[in-house]
C-alpha positions in Angstrom: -11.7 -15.6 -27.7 -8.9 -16.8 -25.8 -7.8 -12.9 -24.9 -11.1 -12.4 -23.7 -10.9 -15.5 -21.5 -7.8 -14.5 -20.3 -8.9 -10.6 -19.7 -11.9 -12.0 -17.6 -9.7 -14.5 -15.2 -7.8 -11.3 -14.4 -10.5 -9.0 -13.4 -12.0 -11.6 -11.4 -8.0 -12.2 -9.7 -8.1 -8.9 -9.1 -11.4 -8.5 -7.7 -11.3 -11.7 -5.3 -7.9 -10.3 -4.0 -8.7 -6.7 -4.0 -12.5 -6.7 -2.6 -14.4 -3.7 -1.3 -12.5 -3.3 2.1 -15.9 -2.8 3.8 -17.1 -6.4 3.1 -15.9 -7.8 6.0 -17.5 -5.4 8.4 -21.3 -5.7 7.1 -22.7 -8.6 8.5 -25.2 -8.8 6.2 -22.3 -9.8 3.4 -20.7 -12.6 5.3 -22.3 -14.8 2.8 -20.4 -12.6 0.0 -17.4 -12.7 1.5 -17.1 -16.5 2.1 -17.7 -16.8 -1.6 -14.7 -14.4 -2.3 -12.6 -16.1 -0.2 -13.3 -19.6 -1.7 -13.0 -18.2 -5.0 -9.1 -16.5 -4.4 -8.0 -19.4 -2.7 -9.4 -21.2 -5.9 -7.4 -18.7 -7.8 -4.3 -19.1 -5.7 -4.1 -22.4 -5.7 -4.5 -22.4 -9.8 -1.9 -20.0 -9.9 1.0 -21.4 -7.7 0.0 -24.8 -9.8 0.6 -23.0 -13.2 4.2 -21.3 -12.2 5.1 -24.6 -10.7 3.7 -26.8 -14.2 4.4 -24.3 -17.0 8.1 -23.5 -18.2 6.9 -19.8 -18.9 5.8 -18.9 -15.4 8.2 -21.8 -13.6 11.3 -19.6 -14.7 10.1 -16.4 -13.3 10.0 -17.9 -9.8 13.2 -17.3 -9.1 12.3 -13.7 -8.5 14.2 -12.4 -5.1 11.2 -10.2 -4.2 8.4 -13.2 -5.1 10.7 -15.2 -2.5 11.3 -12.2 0.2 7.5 -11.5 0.2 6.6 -15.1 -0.4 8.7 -16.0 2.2 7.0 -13.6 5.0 3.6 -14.9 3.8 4.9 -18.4 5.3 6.4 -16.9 8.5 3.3 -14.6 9.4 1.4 -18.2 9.6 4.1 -19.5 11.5 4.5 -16.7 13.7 0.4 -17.4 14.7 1.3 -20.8 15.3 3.9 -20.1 17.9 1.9 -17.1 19.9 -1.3 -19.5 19.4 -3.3 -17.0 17.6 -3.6 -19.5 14.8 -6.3 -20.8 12.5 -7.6 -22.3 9.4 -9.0 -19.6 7.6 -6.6 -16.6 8.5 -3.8 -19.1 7.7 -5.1 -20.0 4.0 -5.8 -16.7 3.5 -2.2 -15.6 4.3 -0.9 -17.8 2.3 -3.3 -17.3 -1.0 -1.2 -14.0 -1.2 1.7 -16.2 -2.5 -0.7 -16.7 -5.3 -1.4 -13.2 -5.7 2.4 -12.2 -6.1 3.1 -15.2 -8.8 0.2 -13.8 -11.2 0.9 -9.7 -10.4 5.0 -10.8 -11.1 3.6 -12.8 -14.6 1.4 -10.2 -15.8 3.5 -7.3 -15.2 5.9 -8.8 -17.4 3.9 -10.4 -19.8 1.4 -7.6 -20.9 2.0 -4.3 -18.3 -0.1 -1.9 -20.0 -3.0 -4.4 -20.1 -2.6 -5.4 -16.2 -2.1 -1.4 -14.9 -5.0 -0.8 -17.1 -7.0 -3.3 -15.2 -5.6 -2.1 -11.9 -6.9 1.4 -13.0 -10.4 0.5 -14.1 -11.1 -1.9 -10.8 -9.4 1.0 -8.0 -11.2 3.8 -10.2 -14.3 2.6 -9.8 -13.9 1.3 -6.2 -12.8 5.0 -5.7 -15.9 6.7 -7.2 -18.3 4.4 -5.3 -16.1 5.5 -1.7 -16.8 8.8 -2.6 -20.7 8.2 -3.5 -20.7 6.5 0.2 -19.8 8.8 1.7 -22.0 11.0 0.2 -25.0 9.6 0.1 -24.4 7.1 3.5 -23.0 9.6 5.6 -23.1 7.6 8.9 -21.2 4.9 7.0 -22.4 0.9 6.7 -21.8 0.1 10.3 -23.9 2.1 12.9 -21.5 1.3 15.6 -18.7 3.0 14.1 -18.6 6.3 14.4 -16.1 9.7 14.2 -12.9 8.5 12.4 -14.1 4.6 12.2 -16.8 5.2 10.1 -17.0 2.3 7.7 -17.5 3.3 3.9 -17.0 1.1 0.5 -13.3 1.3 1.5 -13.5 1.0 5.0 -12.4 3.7 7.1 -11.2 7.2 5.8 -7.8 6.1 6.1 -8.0 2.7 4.7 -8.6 4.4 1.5 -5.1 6.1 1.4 -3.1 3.1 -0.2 -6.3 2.9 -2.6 -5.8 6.0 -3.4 -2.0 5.9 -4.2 -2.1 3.1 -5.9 -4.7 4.5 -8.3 -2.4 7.1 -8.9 0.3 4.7 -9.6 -1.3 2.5 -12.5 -3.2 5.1 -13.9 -0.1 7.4 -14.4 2.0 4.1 -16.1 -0.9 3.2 -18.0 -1.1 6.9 -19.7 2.6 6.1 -20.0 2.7 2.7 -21.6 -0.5 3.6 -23.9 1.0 6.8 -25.3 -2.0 9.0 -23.8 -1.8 12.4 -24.0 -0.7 14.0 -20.6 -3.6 15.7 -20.4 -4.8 12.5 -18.7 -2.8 13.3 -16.5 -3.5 16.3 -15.8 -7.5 15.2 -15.3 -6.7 12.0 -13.6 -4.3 14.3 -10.8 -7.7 16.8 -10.3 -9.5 14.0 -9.5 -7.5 12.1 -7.2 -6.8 16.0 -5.4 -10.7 16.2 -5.2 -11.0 12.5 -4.0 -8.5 13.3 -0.6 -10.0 16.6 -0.5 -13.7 14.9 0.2 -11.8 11.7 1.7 -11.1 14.3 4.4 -7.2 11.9 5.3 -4.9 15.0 5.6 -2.2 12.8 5.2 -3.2 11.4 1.6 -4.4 14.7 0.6 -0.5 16.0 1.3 0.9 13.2 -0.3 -1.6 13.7 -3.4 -0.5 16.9 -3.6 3.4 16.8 -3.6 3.5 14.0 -5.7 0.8 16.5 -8.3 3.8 18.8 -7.7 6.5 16.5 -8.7 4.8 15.6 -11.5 4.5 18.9 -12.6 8.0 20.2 -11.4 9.6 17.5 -13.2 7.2 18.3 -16.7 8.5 21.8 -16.3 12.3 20.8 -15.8 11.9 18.8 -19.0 10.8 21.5 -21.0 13.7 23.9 -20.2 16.1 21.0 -20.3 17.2 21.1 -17.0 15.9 17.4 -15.9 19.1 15.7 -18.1 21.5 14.5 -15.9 20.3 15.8 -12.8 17.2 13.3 -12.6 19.3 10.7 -10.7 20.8 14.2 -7.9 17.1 14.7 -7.4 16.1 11.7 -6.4 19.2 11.0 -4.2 17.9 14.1 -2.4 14.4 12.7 -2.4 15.6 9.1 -0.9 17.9 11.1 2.0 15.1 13.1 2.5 12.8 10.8 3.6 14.9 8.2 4.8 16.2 11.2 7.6 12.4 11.9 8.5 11.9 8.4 8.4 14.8 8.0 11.7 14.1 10.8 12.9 10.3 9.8 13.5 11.1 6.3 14.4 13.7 7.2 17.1 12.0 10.2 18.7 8.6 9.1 18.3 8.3 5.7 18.2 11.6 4.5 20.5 12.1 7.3 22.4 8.4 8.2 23.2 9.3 12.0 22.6 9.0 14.9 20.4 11.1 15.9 17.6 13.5 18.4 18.4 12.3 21.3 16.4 8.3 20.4 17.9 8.1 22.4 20.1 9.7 25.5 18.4 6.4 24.8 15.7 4.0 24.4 18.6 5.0 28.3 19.7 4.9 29.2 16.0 1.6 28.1 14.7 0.1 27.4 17.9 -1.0 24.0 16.8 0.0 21.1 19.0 1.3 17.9 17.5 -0.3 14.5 18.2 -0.8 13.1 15.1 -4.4 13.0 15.6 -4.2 11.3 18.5 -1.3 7.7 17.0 1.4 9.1 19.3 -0.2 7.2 22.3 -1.5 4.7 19.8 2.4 4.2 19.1 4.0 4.3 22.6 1.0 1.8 23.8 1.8 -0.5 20.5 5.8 -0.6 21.8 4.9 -1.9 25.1 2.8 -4.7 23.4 5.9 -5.7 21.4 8.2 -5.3 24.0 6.3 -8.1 25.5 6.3 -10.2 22.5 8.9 -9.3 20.1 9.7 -12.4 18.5 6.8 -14.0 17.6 4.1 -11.5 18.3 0.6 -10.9 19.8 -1.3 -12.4 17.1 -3.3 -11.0 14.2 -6.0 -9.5 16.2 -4.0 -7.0 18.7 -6.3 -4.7 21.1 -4.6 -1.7 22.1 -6.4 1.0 25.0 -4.2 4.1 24.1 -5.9 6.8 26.3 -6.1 5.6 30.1 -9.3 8.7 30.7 -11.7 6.4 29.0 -12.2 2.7 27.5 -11.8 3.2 24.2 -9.8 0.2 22.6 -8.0 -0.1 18.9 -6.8 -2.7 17.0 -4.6 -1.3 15.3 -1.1 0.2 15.7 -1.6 2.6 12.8 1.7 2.4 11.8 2.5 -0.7 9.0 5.8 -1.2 10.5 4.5 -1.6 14.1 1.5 -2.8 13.8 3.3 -5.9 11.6 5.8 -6.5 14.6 3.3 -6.4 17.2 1.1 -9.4 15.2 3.4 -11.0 13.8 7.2 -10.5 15.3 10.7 -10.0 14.8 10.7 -13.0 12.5 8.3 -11.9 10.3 9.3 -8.6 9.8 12.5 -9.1 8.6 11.9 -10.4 5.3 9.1 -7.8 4.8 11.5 -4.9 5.7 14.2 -6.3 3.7 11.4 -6.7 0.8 10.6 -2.5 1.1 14.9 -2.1 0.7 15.1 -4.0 -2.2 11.7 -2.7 -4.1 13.2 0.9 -3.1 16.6 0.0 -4.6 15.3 -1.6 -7.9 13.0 2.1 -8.3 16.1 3.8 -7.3 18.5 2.6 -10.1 15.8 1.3 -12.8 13.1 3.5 -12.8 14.8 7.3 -12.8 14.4 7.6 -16.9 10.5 7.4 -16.7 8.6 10.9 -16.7 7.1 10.0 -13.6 8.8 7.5 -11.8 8.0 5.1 -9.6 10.5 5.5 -6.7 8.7 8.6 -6.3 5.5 6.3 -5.2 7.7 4.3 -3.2 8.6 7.1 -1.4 4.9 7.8 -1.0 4.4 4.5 0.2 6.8 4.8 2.7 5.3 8.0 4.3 1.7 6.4 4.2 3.2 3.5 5.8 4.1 5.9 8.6 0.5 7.1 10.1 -1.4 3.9 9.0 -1.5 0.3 9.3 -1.6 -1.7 5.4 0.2 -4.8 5.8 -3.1 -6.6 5.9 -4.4 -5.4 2.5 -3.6 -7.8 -0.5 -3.7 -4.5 -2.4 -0.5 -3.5 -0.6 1.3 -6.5 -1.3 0.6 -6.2 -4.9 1.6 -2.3 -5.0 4.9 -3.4 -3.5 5.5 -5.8 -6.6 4.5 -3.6 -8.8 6.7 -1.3 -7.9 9.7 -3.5 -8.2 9.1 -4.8 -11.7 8.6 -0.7 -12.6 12.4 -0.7 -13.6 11.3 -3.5 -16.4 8.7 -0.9 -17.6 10.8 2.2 -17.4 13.5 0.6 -19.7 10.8 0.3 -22.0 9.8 4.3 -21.7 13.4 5.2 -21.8 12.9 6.8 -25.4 9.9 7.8 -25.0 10.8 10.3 -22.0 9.8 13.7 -22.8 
């Protein structure tokens, strides 16, 4: 009885922190979505009260990434006070994430399998009934929003990305941890390829499919015995790799307002120009904004008018990095960044055993991070943890590694 008790409190964590992203848009759900927030501050509130009262979950506080993204969750609030952008319910629900972090950090080490398993189930689902939207409601909830903005049961098209990775994530550690035959795998990886296929994002349909090709890659390496030793080469090369595109894109693109060097030699190759569908004004309009407000930010509703032809307006940088520094400021963003070092070192040297490992979804993360804007999704604050404490499951896997 008392596992059953326990199994329900965390779906309904996990549902009151991880809601339909649409919600919020439909205002015929404004009802529903006041009750959800009541609810996980409820939640949050119980949680932070049961780390602080009981010994168990007292001495696992002392977690550096709980206080790094803890931490930011205090200075994005105090960031609105000081640009005046501040109030009441934004600012609880910034800080009901804490919450969040203290029962994803207890539950991943108290019972992993049973809390990926959960994660699986709830973004599974959530994940089906996008796709179902979008077939059946092709015009989306929202009238107003149309082309690209479209609002489906997980908001916009590229909303669902970090949904969509984070699927991948648990499911593939909860094969793992339950012993499942890899032909899950290999069923779970079809679907999540014909989910970005009809999800129509071309940039988590890529990452969908080189990660499918890691996973593979790395299968095949295993079987001819190639993988021992040279696990921890490959993903050095990975981590250079992408931390090299990573500059590269931030200094030319972003800082620079320019195109990468080889651009233009790709333009005359395939004939296809390169502006990102568009974010590369997005971007350079989103570095004035912090320019003018760098250390405390604009607020947490930014309005950005990229193209100057027409009056078109967004609200979003579409870029995590960015779009965090523009809202919230220098101060904020410190912590956060320095959060996304450590999670990426802990992967790095405590997850490289496991048949699929997690820095691999870090890396991922990273990319995604690059074309879209998911600081503001609990979810994303929850995948970030996850992915820390993956080193604690991995250890576990270590002889289990095939």
């Amino acid at each position: 009885m008392r596992r059953r008790v326990e199994t329900a409190l965390q779906v309904l964590v996990l549902v009151c922190f991880i809601p339909p992203a649409m919600i919020p848009y439909v205002e015929s759900l404004g009802t529903l979505s006041m009750g959800i927030a009541l609810v996980r501050n409820l939640l949050a509130v119980a949680a932070v009260g049961c780390a602080l009262a009981c010994r168990d979950w007292r001495s696992e506080l002392k977690d550096p990434m709980l206080g790094l993204l803890s931490l930011t969750s205090v200075l994005i609030v105090l960031s609105m006070i000081m640009n005046g952008t501040v109030y009441l319910t934004i600012a609880v629900a910034t800080l009901s994430v804490i919450g969040f972090l203290v029962v994803n950090n207890h539950y991943m080490r108290k019972d992993p399998a049973q809390w990926m398993l959960l994660y699986t189930i709830l973004l599974g689902a959530y994940l089906v009934l996008h796709v179902a939207t979008r077939l059946f409601l092709p015009e989306g909830f929202v009238p107003e929003y149309t082309t690209d903005g479209k609002i489906y049961f997980l908001g916009t098209k590229n909303s669902a990305g970090v949904f969509l990775l984070a699927f991948l994530f648990t499911f593939t550690e909860t094969v793992l941890l339950k012993a499942w035959s890899k032909w899950w795998l290999v069923g779970g990886y079809c679907a999540a390829l014909l989910i970005a296929l009809y999800n129509r994002s071309m940039t988590t349909l890529i990452l969908v499919c080189l990660i499918a090709a890691f996973v593979f890659l790395r299968w095949l390496m295993d079987k001819c015995g190639w993988w021992e030793g040279k696990g921890r080469t490959v993903y050095f090369v990975l981590l250079g790799v992408v931390f090299i595109l990573v500059a590269l894109f931030f200094y030319f693109i972003i800082f620079r307002s320019k195109h990468l060097p080889f651009q233009s030699q790709l333009t005359e190759l395939t004939g296809l120009t390169f502006t990102y569908s568009g974010r590369n004004k997005i971007w350079w309009r989103a570095k004035r904004l912090i320019m003018n407000n760098y250390v405390w930010g604009a607020g947490s509703h930014i309005t950005i008018r990229p193209w100057i032809t027409n009056n078109l307006l967004v609200h979003s940088a579409h870029n995590t990095i960015l779009d965090f520094w523009a809202k919230y400021g220098v101060v904020a963003l410190v912590p956060y960044v320095a959060s996304i070092f450590v999670m990426l070192y802990h992967t790095f040297f405590k997850s490289r055993r496991v048949w699929v490992s997690a820095f691999v979804f870090a890396l991922a993360l990273m990319i995604l991070f690059l074309f879209e804007a998911y600081e503001d999704y609990n979810l994303t604050w929850g995948f970030l943890m996850m992915l820390y404490l993956c080193g604690r499951l991995d250890a576990r896997l270590g002889k289990e590694d095939t």
